[in-house]
C-alpha positions in Angstrom: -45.5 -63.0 0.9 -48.8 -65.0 0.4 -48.5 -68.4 1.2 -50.2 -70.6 -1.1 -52.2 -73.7 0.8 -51.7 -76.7 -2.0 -54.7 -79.1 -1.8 -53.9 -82.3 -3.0 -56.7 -83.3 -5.7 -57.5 -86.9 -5.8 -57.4 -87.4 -9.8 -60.4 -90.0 -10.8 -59.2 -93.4 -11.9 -60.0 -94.3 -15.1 -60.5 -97.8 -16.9 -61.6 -101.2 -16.5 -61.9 -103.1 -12.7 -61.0 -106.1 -13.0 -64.7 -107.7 -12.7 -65.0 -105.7 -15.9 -62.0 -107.0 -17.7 -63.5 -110.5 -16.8 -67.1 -110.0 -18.1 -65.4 -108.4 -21.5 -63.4 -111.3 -21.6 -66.4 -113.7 -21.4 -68.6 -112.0 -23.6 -65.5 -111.8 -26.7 -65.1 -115.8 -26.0 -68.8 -116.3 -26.2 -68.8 -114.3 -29.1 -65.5 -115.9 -30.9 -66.8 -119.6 -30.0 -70.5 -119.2 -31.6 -68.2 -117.4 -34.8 -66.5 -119.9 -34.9 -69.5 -122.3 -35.4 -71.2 -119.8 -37.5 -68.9 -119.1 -40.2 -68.6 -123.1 -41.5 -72.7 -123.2 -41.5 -72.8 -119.8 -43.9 -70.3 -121.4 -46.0 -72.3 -124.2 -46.5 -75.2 -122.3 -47.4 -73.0 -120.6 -49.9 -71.9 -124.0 -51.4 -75.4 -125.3 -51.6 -76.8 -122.3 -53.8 -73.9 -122.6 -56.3 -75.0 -126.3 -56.1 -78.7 -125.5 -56.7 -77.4 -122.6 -59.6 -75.4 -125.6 -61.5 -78.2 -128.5 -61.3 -81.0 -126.4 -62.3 -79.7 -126.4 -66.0 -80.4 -130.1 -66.0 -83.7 -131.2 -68.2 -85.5 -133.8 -65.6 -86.4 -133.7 -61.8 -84.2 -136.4 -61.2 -81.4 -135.3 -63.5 -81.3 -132.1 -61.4 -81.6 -133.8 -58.0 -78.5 -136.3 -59.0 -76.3 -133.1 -60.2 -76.6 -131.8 -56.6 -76.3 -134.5 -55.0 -72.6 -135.1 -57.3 -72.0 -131.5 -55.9 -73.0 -132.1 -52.3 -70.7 -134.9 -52.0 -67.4 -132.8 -53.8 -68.3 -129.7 -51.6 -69.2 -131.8 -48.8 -73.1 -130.5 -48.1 -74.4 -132.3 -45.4 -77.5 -130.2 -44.3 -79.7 -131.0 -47.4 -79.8 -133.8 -50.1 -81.2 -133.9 -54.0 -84.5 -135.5 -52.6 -85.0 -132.3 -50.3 -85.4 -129.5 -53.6 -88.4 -128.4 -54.8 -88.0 -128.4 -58.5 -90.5 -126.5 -60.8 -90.6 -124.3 -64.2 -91.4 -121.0 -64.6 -92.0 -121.1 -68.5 -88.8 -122.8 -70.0 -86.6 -122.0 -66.7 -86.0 -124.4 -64.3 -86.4 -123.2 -60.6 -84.8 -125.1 -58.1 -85.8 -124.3 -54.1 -84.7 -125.6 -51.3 -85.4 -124.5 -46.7 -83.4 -126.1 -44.2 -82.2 -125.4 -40.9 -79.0 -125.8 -39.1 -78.8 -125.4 -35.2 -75.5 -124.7 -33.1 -75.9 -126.3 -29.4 -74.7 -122.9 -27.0 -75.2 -124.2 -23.4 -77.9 -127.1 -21.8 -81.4 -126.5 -24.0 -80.2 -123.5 -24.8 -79.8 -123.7 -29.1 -78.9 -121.2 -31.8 -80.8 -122.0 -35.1 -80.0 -120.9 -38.9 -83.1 -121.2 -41.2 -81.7 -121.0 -44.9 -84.4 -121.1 -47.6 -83.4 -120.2 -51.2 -84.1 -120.5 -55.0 -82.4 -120.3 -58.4 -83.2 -117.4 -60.9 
């Protein structure tokens, strides 16, 4: 009879140490916190077009600034007033643009900034 000689094979471990499973974890709560902040700044941006769509069909500069300013304060814009839009016509169409920036504070001088610029059609 042969005898077999059994080696025991040291299998690899696989997955995450635990200095790994730390970092991940740091980088997905970095990640969810500056979201977090994100997410309320695009919706403003979203609000402040449909407020620049709705005053643009007004038939004075200041007519149009006052609309959006009556549509800032119901969809609570803070980033940008009425007296901040460049108003013009193209033809008979009133255009209506507008640039800001918004910044979100990460850690000591350390700043993440939104520029938004836009403009009715």
């Amino acid at each position: 009879m042969k005898m077999m000689h059994r080696t025991a094979r040291r299998s690899r471990q696989r997955g995450l140490s635990f200095f790994g499973l730390v970092f991940i974890g740091v980088l997905a709560v970095a990640v969810f916190a500056v979201g977090g902040q994100s997410v309320p700044i695009f919706l403003e941006n979203m609000a402040i077009a449909k407020a620049a769509e709705k005053s643009k069909n007004e038939s004075s500069v200041a007519a149009v600034r006052a609309a959006f300013d009556r549509a800032a304060a119901i969809d609570d814009i803070n980033s940008i007033k009425g007296s901040d839009l460049e108003v013009t016509k193209n033809g008979e169409k009133v255009v209506v643009s507008y640039k800001y920036s918004r910044e979100i504070a990460l850690a000591g001088p350390a700043y993440l900034v939104y520029r938004f610029e836009g403009r009715t059609k």
